[in-house]
N, C-alpha and C positions, 0 to 999 in steps of 0.2 A: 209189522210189514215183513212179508215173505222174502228170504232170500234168492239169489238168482238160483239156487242149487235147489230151491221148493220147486217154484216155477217150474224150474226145469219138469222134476219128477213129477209135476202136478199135470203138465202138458202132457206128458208124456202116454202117464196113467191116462188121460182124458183119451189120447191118441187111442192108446192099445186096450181102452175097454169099446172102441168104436171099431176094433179092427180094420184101422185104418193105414197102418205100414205098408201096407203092399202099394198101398198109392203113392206113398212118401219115396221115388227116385231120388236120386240127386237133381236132378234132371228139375223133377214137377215140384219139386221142395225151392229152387234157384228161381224159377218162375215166379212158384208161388210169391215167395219172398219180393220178386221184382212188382208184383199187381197189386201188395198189400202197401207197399213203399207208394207206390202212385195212387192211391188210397189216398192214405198223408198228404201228396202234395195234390191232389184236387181241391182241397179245402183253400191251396192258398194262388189256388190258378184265378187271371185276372181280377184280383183284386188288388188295389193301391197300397200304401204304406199305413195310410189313416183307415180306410176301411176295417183292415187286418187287426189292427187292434181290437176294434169291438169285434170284431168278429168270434176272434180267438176266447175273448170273455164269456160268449156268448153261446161258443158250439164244443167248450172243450174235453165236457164228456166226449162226443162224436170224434173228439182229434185224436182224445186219449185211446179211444176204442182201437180205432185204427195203429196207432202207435206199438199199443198192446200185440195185434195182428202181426206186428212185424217183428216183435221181439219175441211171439212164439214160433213162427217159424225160425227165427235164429236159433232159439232154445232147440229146435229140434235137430235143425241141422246138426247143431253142436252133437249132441247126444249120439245120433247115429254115424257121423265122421268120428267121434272119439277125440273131439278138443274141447277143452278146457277155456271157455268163453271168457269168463274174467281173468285166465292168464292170460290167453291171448289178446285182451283191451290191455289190458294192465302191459302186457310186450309194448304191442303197435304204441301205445305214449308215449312209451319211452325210446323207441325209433324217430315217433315226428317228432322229440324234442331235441333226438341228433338232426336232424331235417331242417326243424326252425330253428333253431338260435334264438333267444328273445333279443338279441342283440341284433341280431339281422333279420330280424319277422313280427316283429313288435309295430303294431299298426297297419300293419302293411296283409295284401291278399296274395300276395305273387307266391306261385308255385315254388318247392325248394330247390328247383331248379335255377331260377331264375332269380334267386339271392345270392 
């Protein structure tokens, strides 16, 4: 299995052997990111709890694909902002775990505000 540091370089290469950076703004890369995200969740729009399961069995190449879609425009972004994606996941953890408390978040949905 490829690292996220492949991926990266792998999109990347895919990008710049398309010449397609000049279309990659921040701008149309934050879009992009937001149409591939709603991608994902059309698979799970009206549909019930019991549906979803078979469903997910059943289409999860199509959910992975789309999943995929959204972690390469992350990859990208990352690359042309100049951040470091798994330190940056690896940071924000360790912020929500200042945030949630397991002792005050444990079961529970409420915002860290609101603990």
């Amino acid at each position: 299995m490829p690292s996220l540091e492949e991926l990266q370089k792998k999109i990347i290469a895919f990008r710049d052997a398309r010449d397609w950076k000049q279309f990659h703004t921040p701008k149309d890369l934050a879009i992009g990111l937001l149409l591939e995200a709603g991608e994902v969740a059309e698979h799970f729009h009206w549909k019930n709890e019991e549906d979803l399961k078979e469903y997910i069995k059943t289409h999860k190449e199509e959910i992975g694909d789309e999943m995929g879609d959204v972690l390469n425009y992350l990859l990208i972004m990352a690359n042309d902002f100049g951040i470091d994606l798994a330190d940056a996941t690896d940071k924000k953890i360790d912020k929500n775990a200042q945030k949630y408390p397991v002792e005050k978040s444990r079961g529970r949905s409420a915002k860290y505000t609101e603990l």
